[in-house]
N, CA, C and O atoms as a Maestro MAE file, in Angstrom:
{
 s_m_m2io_version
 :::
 2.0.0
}

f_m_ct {
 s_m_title
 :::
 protein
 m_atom[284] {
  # First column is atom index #
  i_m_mmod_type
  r_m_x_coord
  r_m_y_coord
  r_m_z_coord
  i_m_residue_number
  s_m_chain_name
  s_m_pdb_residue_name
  s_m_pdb_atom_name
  i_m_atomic_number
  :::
  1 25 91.950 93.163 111.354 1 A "UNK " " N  " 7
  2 3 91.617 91.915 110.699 1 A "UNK " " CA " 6
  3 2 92.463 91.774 109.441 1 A "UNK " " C  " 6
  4 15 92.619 92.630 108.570 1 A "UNK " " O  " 8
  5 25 93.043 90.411 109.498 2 A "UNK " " N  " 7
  6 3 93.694 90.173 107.915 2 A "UNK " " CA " 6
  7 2 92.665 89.831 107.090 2 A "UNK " " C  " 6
  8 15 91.738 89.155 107.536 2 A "UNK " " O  " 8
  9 25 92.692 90.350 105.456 3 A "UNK " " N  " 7
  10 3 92.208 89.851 104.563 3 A "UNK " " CA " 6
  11 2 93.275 88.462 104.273 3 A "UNK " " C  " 6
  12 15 94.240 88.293 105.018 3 A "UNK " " O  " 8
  13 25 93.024 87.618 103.256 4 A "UNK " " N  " 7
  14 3 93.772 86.677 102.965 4 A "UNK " " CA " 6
  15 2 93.332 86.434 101.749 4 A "UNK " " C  " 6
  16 15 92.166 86.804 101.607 4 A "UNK " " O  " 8
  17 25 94.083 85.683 100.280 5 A "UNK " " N  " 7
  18 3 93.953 85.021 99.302 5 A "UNK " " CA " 6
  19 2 92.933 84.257 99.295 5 A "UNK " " C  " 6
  20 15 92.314 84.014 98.259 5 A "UNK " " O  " 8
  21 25 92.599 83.745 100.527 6 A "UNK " " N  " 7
  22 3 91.306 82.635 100.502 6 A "UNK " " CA " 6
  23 2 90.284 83.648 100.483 6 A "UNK " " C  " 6
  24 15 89.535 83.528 99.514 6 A "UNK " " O  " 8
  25 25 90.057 84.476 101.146 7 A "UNK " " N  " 7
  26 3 88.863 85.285 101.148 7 A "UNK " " CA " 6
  27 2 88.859 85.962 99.508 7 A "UNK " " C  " 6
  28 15 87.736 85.946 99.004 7 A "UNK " " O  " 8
  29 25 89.783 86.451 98.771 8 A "UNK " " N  " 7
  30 3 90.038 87.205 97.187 8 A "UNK " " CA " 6
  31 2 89.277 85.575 96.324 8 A "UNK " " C  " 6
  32 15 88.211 85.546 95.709 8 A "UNK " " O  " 8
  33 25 89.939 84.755 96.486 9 A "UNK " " N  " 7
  34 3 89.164 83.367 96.092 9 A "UNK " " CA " 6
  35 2 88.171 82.495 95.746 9 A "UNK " " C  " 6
  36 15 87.999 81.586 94.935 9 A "UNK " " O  " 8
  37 25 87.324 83.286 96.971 10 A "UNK " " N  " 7
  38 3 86.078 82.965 97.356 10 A "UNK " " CA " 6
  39 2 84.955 83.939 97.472 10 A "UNK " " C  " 6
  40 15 83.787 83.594 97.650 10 A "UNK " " O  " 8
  41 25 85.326 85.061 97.373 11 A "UNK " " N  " 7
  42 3 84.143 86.176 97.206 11 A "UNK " " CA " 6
  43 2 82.854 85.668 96.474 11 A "UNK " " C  " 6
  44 15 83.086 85.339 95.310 11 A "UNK " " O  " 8
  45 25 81.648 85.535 96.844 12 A "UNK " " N  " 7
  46 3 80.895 84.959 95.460 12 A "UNK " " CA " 6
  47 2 80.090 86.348 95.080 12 A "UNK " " C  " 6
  48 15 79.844 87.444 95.582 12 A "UNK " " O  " 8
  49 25 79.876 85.717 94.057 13 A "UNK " " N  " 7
  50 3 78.399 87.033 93.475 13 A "UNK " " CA " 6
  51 2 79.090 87.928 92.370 13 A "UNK " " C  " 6
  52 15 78.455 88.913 91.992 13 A "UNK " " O  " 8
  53 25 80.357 87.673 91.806 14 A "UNK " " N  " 7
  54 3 81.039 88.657 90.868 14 A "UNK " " CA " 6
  55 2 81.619 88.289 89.887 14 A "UNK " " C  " 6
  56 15 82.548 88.880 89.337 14 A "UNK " " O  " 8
  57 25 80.958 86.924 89.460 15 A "UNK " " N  " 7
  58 3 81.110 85.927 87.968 15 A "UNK " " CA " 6
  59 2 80.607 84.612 88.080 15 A "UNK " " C  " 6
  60 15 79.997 84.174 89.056 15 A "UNK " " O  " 8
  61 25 80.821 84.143 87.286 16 A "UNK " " N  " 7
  62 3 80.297 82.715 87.283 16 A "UNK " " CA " 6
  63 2 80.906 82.203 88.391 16 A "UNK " " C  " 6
  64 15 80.089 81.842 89.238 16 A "UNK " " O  " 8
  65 25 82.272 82.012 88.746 17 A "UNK " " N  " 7
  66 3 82.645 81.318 89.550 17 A "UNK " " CA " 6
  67 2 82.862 82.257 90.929 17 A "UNK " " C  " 6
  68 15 82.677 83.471 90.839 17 A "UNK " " O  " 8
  69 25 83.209 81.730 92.041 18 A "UNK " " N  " 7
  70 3 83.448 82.329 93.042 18 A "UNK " " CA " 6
  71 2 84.919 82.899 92.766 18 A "UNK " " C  " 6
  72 15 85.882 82.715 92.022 18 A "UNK " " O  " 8
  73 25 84.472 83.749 93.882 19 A "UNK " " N  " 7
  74 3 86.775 84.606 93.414 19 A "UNK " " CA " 6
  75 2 86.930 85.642 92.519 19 A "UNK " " C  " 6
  76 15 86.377 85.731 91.422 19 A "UNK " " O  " 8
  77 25 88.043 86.773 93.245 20 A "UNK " " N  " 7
  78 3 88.455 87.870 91.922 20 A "UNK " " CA " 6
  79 2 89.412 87.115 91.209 20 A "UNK " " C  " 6
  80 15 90.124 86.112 91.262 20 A "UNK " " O  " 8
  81 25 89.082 88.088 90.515 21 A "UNK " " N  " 7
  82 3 90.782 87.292 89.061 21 A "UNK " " CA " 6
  83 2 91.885 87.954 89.465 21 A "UNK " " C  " 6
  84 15 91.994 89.180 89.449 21 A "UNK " " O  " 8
  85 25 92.503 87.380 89.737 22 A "UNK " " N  " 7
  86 3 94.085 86.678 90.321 22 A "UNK " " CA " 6
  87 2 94.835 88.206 89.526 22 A "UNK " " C  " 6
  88 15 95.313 89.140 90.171 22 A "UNK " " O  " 8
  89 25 94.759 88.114 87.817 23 A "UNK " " N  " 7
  90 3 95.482 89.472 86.863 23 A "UNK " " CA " 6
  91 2 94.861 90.586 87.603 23 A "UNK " " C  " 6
  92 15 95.685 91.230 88.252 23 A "UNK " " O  " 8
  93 25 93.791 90.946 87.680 24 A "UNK " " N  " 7
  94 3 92.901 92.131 88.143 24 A "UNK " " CA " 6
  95 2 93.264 92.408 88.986 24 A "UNK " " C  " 6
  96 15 93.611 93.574 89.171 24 A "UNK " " O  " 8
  97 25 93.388 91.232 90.147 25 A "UNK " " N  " 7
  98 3 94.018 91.916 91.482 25 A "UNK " " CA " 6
  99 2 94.989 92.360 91.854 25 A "UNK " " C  " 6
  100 15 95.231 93.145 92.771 25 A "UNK " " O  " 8
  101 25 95.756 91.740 90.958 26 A "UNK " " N  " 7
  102 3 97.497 92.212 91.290 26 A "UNK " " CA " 6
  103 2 97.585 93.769 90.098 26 A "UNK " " C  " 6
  104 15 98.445 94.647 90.032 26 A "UNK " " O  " 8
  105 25 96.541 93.607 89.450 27 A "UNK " " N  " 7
  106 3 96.927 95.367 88.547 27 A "UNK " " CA " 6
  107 2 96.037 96.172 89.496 27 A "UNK " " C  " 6
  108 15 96.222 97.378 89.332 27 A "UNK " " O  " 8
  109 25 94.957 95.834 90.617 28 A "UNK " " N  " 7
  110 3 94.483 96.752 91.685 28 A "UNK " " CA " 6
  111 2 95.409 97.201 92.752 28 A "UNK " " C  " 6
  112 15 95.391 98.306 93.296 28 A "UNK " " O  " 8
  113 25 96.639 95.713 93.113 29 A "UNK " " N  " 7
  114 3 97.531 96.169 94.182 29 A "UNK " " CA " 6
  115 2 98.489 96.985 93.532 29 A "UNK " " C  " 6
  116 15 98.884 98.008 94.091 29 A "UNK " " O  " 8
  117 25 99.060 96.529 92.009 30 A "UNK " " N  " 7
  118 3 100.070 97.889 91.634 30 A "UNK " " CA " 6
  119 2 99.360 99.065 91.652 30 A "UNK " " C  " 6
  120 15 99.950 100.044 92.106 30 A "UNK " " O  " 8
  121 25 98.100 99.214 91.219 31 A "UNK " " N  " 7
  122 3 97.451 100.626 90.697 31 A "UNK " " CA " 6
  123 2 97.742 101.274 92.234 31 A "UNK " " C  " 6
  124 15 98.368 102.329 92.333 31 A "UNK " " O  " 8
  125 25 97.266 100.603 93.350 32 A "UNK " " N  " 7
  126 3 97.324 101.372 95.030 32 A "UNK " " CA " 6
  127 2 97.921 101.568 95.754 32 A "UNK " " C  " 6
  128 15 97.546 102.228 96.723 32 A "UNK " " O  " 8
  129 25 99.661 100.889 95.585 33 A "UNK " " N  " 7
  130 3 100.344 100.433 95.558 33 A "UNK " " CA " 6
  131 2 101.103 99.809 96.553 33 A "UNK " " C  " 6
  132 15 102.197 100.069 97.055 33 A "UNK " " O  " 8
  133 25 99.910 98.539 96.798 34 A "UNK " " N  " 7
  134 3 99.937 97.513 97.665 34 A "UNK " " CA " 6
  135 2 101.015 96.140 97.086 34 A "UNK " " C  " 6
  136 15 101.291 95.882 95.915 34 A "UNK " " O  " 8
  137 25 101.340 95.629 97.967 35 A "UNK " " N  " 7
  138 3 102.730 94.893 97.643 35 A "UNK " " CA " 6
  139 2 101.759 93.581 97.368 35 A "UNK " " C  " 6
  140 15 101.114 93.258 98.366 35 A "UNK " " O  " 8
  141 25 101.566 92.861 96.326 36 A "UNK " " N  " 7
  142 3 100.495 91.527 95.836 36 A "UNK " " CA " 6
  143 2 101.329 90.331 96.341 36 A "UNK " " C  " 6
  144 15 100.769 89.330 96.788 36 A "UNK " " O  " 8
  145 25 102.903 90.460 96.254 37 A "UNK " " N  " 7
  146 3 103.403 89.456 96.885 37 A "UNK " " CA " 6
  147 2 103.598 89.001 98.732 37 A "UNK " " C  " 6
  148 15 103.664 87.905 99.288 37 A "UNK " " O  " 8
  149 25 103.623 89.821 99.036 38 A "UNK " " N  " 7
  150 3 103.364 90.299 100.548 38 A "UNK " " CA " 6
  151 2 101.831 89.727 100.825 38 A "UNK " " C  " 6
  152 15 101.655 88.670 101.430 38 A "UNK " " O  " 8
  153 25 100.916 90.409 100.398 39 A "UNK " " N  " 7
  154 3 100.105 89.789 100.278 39 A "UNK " " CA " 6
  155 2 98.955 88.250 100.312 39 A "UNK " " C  " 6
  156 15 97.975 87.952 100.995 39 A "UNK " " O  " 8
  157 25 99.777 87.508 99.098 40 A "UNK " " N  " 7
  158 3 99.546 85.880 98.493 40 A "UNK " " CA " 6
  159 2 100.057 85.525 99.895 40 A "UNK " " C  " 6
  160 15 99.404 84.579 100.336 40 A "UNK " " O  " 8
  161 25 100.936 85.926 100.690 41 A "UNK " " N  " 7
  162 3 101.807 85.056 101.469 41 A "UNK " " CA " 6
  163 2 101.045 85.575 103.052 41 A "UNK " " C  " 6
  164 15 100.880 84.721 103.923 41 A "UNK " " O  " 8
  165 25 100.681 86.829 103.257 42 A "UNK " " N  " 7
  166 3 100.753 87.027 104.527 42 A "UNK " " CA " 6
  167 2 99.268 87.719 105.013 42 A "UNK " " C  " 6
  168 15 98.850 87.953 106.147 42 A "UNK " " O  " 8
  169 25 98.511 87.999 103.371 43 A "UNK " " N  " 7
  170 3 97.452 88.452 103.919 43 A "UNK " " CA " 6
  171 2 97.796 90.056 103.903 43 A "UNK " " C  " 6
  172 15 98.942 90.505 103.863 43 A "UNK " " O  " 8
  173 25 96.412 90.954 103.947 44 A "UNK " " N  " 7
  174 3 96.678 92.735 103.962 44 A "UNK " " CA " 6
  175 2 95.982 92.880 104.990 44 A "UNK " " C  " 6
  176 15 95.049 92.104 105.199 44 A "UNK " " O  " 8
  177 25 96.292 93.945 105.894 45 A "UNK " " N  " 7
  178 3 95.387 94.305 106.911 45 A "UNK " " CA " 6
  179 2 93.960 95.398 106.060 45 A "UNK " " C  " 6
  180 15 94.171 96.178 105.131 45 A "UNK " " O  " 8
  181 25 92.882 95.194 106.571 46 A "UNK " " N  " 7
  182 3 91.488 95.493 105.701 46 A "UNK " " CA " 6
  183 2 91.653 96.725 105.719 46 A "UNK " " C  " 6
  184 15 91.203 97.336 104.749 46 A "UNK " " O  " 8
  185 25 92.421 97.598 106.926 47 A "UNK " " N  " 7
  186 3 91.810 98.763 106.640 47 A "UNK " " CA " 6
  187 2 92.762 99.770 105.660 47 A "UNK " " C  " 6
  188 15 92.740 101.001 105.629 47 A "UNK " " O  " 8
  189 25 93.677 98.758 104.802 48 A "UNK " " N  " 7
  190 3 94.406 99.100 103.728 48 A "UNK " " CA " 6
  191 2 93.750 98.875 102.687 48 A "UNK " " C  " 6
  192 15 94.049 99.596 101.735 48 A "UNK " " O  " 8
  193 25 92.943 98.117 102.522 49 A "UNK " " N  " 7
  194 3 91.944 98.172 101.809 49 A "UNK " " CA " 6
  195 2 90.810 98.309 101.662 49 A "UNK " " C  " 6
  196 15 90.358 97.728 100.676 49 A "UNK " " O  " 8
  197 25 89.748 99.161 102.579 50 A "UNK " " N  " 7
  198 3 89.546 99.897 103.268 50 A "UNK " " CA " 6
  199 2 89.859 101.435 102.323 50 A "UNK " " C  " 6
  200 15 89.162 102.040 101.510 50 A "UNK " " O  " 8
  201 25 91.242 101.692 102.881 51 A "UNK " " N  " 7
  202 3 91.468 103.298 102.337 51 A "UNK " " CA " 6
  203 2 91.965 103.316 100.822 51 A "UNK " " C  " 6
  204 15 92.676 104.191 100.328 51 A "UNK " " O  " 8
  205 25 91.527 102.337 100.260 52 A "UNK " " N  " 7
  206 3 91.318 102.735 99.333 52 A "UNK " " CA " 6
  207 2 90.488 103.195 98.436 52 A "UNK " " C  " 6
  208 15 90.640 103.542 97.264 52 A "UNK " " O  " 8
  209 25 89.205 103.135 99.437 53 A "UNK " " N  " 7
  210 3 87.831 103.606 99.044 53 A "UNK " " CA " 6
  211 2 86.863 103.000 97.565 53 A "UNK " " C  " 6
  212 15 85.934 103.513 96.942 53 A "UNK " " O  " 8
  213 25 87.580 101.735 97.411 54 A "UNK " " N  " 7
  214 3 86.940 100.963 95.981 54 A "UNK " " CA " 6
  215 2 85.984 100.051 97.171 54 A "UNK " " C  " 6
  216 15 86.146 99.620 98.313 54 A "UNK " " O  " 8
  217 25 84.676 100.067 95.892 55 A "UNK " " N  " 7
  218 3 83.822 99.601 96.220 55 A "UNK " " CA " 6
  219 2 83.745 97.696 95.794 55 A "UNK " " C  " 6
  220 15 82.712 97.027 95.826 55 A "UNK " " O  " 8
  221 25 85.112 97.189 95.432 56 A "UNK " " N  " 7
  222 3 85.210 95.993 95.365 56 A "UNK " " CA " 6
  223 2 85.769 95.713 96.845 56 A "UNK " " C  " 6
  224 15 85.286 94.911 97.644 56 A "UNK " " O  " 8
  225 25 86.827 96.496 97.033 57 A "UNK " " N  " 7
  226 3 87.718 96.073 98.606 57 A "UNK " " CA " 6
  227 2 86.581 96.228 99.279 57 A "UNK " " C  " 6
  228 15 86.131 95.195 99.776 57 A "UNK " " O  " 8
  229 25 85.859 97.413 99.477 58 A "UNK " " N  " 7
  230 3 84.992 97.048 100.677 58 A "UNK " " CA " 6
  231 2 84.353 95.830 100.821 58 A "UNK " " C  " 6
  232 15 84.177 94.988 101.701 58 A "UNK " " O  " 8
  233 25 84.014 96.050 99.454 59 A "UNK " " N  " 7
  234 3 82.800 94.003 99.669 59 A "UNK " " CA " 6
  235 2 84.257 92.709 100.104 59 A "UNK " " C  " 6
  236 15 84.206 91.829 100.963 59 A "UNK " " O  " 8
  237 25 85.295 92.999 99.267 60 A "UNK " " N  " 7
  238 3 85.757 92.060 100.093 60 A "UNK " " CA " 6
  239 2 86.517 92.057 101.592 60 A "UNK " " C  " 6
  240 15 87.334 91.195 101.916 60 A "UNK " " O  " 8
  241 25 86.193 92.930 102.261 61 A "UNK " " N  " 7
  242 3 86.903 93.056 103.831 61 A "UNK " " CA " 6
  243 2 85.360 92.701 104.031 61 A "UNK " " C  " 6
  244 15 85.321 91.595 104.571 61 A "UNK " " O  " 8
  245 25 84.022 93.214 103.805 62 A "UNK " " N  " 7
  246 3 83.538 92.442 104.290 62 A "UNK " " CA " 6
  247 2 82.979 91.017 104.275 62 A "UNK " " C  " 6
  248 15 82.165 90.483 105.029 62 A "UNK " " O  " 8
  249 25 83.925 90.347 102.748 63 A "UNK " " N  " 7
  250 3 83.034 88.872 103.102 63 A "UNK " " CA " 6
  251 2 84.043 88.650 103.989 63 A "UNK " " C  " 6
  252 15 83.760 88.016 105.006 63 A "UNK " " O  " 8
  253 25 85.103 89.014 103.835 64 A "UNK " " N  " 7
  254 3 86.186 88.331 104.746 64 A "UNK " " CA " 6
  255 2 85.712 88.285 106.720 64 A "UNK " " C  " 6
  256 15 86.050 87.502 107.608 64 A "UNK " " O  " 8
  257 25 84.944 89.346 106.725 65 A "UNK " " N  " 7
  258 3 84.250 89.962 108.124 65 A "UNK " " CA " 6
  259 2 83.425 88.093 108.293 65 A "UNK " " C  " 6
  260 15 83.702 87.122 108.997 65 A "UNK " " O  " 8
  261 25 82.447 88.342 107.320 66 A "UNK " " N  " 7
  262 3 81.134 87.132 107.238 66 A "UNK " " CA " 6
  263 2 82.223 85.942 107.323 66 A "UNK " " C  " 6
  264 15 81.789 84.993 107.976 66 A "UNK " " O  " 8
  265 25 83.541 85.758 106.822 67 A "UNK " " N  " 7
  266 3 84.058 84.237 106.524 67 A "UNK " " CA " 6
  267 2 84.736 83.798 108.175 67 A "UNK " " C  " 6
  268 15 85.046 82.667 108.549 67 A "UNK " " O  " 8
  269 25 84.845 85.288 109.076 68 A "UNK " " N  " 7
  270 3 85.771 85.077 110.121 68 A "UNK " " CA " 6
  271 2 84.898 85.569 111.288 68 A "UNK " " C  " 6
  272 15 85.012 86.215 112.329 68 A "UNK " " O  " 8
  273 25 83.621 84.682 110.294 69 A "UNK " " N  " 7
  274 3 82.494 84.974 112.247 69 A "UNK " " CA " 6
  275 2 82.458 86.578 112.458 69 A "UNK " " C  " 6
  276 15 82.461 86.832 113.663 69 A "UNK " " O  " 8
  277 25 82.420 87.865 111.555 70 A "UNK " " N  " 7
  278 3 81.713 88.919 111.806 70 A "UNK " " CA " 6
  279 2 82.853 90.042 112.642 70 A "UNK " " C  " 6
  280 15 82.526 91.168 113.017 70 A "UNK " " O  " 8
  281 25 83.993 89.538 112.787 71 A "UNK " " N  " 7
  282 3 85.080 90.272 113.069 71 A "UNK " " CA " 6
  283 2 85.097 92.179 112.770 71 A "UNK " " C  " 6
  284 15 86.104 92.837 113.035 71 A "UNK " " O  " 8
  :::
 }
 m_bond[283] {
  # First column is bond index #
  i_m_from
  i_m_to
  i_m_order
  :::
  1 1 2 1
  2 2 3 1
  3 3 4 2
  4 3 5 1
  5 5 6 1
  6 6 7 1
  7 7 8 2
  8 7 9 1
  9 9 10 1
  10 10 11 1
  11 11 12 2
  12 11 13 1
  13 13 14 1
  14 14 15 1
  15 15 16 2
  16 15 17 1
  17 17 18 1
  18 18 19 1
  19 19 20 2
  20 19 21 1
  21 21 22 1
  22 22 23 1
  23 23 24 2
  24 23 25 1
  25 25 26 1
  26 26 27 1
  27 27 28 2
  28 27 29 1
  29 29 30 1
  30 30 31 1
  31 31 32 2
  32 31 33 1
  33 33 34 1
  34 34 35 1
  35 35 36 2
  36 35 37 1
  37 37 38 1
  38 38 39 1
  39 39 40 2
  40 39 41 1
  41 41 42 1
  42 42 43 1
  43 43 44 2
  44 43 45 1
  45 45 46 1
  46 46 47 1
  47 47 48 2
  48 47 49 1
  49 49 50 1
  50 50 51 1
  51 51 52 2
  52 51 53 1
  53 53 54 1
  54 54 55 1
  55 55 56 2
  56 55 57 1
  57 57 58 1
  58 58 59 1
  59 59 60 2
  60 59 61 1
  61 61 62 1
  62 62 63 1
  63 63 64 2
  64 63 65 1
  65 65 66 1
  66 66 67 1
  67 67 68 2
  68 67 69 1
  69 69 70 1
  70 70 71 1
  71 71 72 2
  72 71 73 1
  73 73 74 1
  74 74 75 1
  75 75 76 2
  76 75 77 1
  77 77 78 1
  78 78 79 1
  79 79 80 2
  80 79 81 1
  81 81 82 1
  82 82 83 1
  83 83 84 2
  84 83 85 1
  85 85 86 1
  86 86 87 1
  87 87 88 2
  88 87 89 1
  89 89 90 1
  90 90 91 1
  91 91 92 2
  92 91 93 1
  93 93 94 1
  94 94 95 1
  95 95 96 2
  96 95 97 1
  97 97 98 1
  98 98 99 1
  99 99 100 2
  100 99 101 1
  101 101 102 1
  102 102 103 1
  103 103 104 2
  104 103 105 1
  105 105 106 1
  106 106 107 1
  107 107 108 2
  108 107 109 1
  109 109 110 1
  110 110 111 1
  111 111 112 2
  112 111 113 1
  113 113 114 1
  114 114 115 1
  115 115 116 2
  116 115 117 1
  117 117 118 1
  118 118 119 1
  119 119 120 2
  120 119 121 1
  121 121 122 1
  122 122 123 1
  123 123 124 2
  124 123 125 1
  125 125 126 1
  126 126 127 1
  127 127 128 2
  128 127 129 1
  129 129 130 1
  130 130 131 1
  131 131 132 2
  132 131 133 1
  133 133 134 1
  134 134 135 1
  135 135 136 2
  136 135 137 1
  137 137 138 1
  138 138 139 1
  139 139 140 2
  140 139 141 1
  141 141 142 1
  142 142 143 1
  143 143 144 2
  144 143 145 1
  145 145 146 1
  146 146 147 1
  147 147 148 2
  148 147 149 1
  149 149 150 1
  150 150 151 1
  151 151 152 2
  152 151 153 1
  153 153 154 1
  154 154 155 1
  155 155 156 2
  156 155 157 1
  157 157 158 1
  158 158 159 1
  159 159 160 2
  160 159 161 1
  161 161 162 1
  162 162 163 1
  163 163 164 2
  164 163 165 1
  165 165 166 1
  166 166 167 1
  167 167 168 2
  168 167 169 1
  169 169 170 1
  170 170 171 1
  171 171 172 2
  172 171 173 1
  173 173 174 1
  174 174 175 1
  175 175 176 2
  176 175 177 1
  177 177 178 1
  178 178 179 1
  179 179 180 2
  180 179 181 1
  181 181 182 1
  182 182 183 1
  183 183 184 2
  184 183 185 1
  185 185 186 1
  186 186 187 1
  187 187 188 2
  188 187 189 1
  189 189 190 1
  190 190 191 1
  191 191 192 2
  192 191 193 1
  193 193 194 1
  194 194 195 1
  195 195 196 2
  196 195 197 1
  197 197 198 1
  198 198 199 1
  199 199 200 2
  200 199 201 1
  201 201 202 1
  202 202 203 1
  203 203 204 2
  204 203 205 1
  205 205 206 1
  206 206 207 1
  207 207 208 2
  208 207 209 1
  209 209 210 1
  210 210 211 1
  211 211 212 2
  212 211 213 1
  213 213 214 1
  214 214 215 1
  215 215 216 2
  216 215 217 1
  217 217 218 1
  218 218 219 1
  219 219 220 2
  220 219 221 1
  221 221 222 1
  222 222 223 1
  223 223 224 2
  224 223 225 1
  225 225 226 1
  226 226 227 1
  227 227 228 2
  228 227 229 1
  229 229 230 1
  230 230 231 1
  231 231 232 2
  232 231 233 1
  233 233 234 1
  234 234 235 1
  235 235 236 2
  236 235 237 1
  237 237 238 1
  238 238 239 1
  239 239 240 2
  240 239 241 1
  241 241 242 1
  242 242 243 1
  243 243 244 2
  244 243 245 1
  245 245 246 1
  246 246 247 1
  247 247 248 2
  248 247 249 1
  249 249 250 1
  250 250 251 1
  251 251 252 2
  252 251 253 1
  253 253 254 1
  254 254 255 1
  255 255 256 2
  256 255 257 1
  257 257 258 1
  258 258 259 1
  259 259 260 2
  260 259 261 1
  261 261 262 1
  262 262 263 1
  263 263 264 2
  264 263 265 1
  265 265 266 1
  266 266 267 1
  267 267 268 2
  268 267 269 1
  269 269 270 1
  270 270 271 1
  271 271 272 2
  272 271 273 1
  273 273 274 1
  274 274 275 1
  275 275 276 2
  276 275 277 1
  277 277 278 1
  278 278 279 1
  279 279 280 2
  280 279 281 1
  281 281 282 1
  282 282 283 1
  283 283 284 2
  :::
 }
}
């Protein structure tokens, strides 16, 4: 399953507004060292994020699961 920007976007439940922050995420993809531009454009496969064993990626592979009918 691809994650996608729309799903990072739309996560709710982790601020006022829906969505991670855009800075945060791209200092999570350097910290793991996931390509953020690759990414914005094409989407990560989950279970790259996934192995990274943070308990934010998991919640978001799985809203992304809930946004794509349970995949």
């Amino acid at each position: 399953m691809i994650v996608t920007l729309e799903h990072l976007r739309s996560i709710p439940g982790y601020g006022r507004k829906p969505g991670f922050c855009a800075g945060k995420s791209r200092e999570f993809f350097a910290a793991h060292g996931l390509d953020w531009a690759a990414f914005r454009h094409q989407g990560i496969d989950a279970q790259q994020l996934l192995d990274t064993g943070d308990a934010l990626a998991v919640a978001l592979v799985e809203w992304a699961r809930q946004c794509e009918g349970g995949q």
